[in-house]
TORKETOR-450792 format. One record per atom (N, C-alpha, C): residue in one letter; chain; atom name; x, y, z. Coordinates in steps of 0.1 Angstrom, whole numbers, plus 5000, padded with zeros to 4 digits. Example, Ala and Ser with C-alpha at 12.3 -4.5 7.8 and 13.67 -1.06 7.14 Angstrom:
('a'; 'A'; 'N'; (5132; 4943; 5078)) ('a'; 'A'; 'CA'; (5123; 4955; 5078)) ('a'; 'A'; 'C'; (5132; 4967; 5078)) ('s'; 'A'; 'N'; (5128; 4978; 5071)) ('s'; 'A'; 'CA'; (5137; 4989; 5071)) ('s'; 'A'; 'C'; (5129; 5000; 5079)) 
***
This chain:
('x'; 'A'; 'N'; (4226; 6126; 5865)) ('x'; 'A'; 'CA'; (4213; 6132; 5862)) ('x'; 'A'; 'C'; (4215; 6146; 5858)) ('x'; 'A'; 'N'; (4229; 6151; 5855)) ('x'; 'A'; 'CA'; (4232; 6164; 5850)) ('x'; 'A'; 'C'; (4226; 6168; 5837)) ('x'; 'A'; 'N'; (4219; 6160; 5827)) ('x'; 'A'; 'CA'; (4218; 6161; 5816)) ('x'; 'A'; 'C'; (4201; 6164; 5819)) ('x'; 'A'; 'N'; (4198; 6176; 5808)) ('x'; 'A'; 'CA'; (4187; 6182; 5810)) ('x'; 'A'; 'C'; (4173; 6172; 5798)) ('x'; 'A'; 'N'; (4167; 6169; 5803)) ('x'; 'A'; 'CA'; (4154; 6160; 5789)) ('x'; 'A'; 'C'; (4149; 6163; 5790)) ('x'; 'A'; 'N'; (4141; 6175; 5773)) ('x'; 'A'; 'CA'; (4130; 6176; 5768)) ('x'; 'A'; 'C'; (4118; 6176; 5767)) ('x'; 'A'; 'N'; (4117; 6162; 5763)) ('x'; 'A'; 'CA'; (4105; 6154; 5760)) ('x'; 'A'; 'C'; (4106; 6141; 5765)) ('x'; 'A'; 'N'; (4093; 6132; 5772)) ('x'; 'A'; 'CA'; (4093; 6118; 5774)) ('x'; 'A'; 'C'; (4080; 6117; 5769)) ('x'; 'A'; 'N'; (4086; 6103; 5762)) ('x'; 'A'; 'CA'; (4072; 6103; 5751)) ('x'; 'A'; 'C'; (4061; 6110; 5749)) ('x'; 'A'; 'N'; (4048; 6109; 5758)) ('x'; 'A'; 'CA'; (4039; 6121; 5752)) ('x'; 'A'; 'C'; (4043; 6133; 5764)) ('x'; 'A'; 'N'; (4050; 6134; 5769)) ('x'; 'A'; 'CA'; (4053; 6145; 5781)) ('x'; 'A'; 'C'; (4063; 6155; 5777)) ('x'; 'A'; 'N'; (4059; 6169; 5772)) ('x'; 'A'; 'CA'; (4074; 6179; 5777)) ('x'; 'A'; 'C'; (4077; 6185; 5790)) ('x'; 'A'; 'N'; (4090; 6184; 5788)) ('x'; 'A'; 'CA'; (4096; 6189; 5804)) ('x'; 'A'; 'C'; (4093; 6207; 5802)) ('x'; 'A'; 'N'; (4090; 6213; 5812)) ('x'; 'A'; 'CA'; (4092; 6226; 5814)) ('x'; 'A'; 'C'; (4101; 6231; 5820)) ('x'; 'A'; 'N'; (4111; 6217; 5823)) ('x'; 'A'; 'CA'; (4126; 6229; 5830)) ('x'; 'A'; 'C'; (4125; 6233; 5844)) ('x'; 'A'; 'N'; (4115; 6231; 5851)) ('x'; 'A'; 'CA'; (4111; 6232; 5865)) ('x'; 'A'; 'C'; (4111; 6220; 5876)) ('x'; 'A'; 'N'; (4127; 6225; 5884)) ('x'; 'A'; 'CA'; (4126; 6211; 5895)) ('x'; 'A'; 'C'; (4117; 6216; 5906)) ('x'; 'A'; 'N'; (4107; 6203; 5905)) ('x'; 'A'; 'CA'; (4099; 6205; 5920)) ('x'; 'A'; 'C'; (4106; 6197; 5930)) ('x'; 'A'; 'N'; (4116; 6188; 5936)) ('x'; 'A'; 'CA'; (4124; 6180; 5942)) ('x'; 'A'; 'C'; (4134; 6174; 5935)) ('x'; 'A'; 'N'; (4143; 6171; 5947)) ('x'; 'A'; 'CA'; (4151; 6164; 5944)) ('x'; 'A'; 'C'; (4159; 6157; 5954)) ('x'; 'A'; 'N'; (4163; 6141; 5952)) ('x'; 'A'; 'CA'; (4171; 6138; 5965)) ('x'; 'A'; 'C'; (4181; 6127; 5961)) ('x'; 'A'; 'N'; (4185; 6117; 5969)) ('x'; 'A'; 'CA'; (4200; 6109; 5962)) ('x'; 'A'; 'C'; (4202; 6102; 5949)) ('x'; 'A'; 'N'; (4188; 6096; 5950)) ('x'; 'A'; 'CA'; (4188; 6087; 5932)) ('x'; 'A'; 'C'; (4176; 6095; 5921)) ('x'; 'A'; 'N'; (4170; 6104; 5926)) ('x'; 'A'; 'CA'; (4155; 6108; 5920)) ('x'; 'A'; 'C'; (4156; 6123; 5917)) ('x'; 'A'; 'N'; (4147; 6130; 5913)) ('x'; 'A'; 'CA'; (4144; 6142; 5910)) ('x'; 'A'; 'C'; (4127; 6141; 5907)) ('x'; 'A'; 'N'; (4121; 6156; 5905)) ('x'; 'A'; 'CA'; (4108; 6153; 5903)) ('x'; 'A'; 'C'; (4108; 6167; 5893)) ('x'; 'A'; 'N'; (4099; 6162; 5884)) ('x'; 'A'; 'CA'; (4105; 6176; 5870)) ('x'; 'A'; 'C'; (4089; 6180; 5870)) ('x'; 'A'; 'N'; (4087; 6195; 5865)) ('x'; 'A'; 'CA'; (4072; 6197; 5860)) ('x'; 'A'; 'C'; (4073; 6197; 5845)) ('x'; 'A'; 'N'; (4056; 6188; 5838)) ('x'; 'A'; 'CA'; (4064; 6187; 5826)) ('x'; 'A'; 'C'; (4045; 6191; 5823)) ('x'; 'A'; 'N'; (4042; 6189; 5808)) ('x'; 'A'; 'CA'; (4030; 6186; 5803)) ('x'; 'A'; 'C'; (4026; 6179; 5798)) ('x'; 'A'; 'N'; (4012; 6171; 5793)) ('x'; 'A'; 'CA'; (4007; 6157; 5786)) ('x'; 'A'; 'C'; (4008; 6167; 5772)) ('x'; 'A'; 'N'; (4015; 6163; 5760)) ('x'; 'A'; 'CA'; (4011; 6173; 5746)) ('x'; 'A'; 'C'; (3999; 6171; 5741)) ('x'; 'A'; 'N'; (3991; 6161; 5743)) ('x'; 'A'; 'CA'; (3979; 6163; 5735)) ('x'; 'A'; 'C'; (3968; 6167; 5746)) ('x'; 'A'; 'N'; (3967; 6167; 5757)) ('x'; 'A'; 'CA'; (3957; 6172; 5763)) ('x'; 'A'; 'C'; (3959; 6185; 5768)) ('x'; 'A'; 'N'; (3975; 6189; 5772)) ('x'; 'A'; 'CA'; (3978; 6201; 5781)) ('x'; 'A'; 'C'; (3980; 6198; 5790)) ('x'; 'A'; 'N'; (3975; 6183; 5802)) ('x'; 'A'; 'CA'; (3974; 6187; 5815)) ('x'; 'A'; 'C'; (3984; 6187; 5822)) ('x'; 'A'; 'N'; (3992; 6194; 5830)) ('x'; 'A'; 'CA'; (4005; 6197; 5837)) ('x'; 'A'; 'C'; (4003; 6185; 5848)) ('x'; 'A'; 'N'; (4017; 6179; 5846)) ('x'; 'A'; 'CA'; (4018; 6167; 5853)) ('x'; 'A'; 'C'; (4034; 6169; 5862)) ('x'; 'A'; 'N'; (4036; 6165; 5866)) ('x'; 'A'; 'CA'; (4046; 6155; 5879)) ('x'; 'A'; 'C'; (4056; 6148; 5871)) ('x'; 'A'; 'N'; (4066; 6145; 5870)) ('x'; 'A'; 'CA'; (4076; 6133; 5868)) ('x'; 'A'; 'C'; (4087; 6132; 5876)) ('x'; 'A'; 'N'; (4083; 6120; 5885)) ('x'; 'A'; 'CA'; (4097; 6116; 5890)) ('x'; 'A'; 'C'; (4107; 6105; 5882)) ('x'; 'A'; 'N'; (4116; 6113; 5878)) ('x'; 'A'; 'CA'; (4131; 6110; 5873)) ('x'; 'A'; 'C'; (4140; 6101; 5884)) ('x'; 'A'; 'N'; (4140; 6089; 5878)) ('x'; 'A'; 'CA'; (4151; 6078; 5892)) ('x'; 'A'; 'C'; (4160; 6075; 5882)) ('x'; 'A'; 'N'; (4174; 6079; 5887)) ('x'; 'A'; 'CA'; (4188; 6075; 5880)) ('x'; 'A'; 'C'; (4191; 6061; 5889)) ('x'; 'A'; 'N'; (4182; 6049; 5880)) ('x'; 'A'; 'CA'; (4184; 6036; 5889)) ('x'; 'A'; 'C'; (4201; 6028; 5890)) ('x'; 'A'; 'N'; (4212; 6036; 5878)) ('x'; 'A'; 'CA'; (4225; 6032; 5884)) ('x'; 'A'; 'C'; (4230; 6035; 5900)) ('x'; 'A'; 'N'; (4221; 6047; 5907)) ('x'; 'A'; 'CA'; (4226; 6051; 5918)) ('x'; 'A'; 'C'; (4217; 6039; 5928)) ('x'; 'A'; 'N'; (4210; 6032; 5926)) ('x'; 'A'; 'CA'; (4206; 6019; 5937)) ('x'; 'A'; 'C'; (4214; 6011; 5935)) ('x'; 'A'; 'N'; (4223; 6014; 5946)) ('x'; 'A'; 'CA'; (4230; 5999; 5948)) ('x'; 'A'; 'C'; (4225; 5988; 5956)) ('x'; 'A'; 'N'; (4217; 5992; 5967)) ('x'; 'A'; 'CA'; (4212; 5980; 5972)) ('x'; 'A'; 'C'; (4198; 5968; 5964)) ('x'; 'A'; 'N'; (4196; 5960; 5969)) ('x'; 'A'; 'CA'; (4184; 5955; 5963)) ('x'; 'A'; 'C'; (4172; 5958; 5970)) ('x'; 'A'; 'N'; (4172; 5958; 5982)) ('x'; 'A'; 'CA'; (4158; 5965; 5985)) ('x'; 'A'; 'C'; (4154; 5974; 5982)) ('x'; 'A'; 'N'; (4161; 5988; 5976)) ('x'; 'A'; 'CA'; (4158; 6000; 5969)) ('x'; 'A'; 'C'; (4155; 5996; 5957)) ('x'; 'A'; 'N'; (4159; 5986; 5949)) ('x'; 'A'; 'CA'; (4151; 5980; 5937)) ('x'; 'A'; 'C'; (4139; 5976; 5939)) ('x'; 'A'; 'N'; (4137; 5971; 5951)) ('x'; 'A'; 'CA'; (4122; 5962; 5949)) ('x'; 'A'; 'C'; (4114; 5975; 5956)) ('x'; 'A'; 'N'; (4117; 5982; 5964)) ('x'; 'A'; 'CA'; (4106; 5989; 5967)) ('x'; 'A'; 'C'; (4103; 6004; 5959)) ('x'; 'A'; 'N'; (4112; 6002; 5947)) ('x'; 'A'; 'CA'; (4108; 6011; 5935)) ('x'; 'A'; 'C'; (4098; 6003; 5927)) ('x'; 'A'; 'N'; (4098; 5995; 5924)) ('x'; 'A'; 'CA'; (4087; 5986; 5917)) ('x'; 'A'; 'C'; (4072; 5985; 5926)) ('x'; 'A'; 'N'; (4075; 5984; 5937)) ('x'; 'A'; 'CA'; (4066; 5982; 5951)) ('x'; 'A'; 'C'; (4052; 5994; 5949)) ('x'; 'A'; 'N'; (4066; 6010; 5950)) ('x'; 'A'; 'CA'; (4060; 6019; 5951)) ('x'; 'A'; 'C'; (4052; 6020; 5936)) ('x'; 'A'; 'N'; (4058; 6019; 5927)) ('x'; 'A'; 'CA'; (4046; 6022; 5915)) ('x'; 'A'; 'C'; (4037; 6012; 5913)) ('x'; 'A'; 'N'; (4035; 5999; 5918)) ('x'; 'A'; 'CA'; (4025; 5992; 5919)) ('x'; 'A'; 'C'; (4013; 5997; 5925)) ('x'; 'A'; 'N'; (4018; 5999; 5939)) ('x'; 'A'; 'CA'; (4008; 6008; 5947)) ('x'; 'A'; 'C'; (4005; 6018; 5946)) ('x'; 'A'; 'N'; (4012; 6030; 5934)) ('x'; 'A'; 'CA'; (4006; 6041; 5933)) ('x'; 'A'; 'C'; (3995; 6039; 5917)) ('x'; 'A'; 'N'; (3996; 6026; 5913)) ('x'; 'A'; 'CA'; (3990; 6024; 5903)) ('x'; 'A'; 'C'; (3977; 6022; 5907)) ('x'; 'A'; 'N'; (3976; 6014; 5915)) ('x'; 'A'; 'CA'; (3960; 6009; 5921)) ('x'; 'A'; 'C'; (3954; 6021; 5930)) ('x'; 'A'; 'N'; (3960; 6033; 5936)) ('x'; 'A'; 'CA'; (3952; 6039; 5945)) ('x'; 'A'; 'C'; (3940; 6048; 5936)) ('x'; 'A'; 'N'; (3931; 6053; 5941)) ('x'; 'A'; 'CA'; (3923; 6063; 5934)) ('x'; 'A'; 'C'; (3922; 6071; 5948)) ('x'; 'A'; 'N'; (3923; 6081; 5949)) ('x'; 'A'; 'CA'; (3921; 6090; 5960)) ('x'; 'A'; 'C'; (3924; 6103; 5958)) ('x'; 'A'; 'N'; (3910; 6117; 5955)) ('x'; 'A'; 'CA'; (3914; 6126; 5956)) ('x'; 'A'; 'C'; (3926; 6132; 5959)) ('x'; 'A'; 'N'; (3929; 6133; 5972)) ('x'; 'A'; 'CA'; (3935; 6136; 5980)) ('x'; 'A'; 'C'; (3957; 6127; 5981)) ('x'; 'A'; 'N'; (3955; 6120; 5969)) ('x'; 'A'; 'CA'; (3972; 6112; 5968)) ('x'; 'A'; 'C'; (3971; 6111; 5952)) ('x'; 'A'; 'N'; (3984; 6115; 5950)) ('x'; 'A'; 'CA'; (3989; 6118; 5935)) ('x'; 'A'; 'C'; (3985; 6102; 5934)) ('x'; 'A'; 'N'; (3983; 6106; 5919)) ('x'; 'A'; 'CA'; (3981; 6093; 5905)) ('x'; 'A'; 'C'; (3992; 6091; 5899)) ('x'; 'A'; 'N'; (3993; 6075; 5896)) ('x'; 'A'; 'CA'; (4004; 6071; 5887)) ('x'; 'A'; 'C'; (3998; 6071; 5873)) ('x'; 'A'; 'N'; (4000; 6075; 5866)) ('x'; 'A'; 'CA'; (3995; 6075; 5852)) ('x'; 'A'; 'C'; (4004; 6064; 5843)) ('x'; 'A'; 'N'; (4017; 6063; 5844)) ('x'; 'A'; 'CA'; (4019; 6056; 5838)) ('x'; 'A'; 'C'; (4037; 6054; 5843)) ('x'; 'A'; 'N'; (4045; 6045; 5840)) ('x'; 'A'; 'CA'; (4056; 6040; 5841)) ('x'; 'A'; 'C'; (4068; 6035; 5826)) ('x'; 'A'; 'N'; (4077; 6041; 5823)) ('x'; 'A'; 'CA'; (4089; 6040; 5814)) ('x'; 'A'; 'C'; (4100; 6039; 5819)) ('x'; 'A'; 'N'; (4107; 6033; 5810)) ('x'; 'A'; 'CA'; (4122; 6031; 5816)) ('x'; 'A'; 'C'; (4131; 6031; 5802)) ('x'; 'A'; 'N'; (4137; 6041; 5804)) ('x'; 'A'; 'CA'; (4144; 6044; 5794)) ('x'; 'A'; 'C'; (4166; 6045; 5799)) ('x'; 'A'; 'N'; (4170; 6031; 5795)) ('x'; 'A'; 'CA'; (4185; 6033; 5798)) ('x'; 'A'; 'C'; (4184; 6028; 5813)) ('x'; 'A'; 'N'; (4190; 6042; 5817)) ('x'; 'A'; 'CA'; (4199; 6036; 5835)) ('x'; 'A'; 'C'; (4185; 6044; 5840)) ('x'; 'A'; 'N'; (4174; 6050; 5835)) ('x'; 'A'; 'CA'; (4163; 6058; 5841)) ('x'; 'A'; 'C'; (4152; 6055; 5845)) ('x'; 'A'; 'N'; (4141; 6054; 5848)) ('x'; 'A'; 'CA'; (4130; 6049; 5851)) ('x'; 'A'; 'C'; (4120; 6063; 5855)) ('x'; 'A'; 'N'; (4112; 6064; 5850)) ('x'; 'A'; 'CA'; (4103; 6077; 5852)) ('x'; 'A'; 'C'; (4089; 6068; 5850)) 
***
């Protein structure tokens, strides 16, 4: 995950780590057509070796797809690009 990215589809990165931990990172980036400053967590899925860390990455963005709550970040959307998944 040494390698610095740009752009994801409609998203530019601004180069700003908000986290980071063994398989993931979380980047600040922007939507280009609207402006609005968004979130992206970055998962280097070569680093899951187990399979339950597989299913409960799929788990977790299911469930962050269906929440609506003030108060808990929104999934807007899911890519997988290579060994990555954002």
């Amino acid at each position: 995950m040494g390698k610095k990215i740009q752009c994801i589809g409609r998203y530019a990165m601004e180069g700003t780590t908000l986290g980071k931990g063994s398989f993931a990172r979380v980047e600040m980036a922007h939507h280009t057509v609207t402006g609005v400053k968004v979130a992206i967590k970055i998962i280097d899925r070569s680093k899951l070796k187990e399979e339950y860390q597989k299913n409960n990455l799929h788990r977790e963005a299911r469930i962050l797809g269906q929440l609506r709550h003030p108060n808990i970040v929104r999934l807007y959307e899911t890519l997988k690009v290579g060994n990555h998944s954002l």
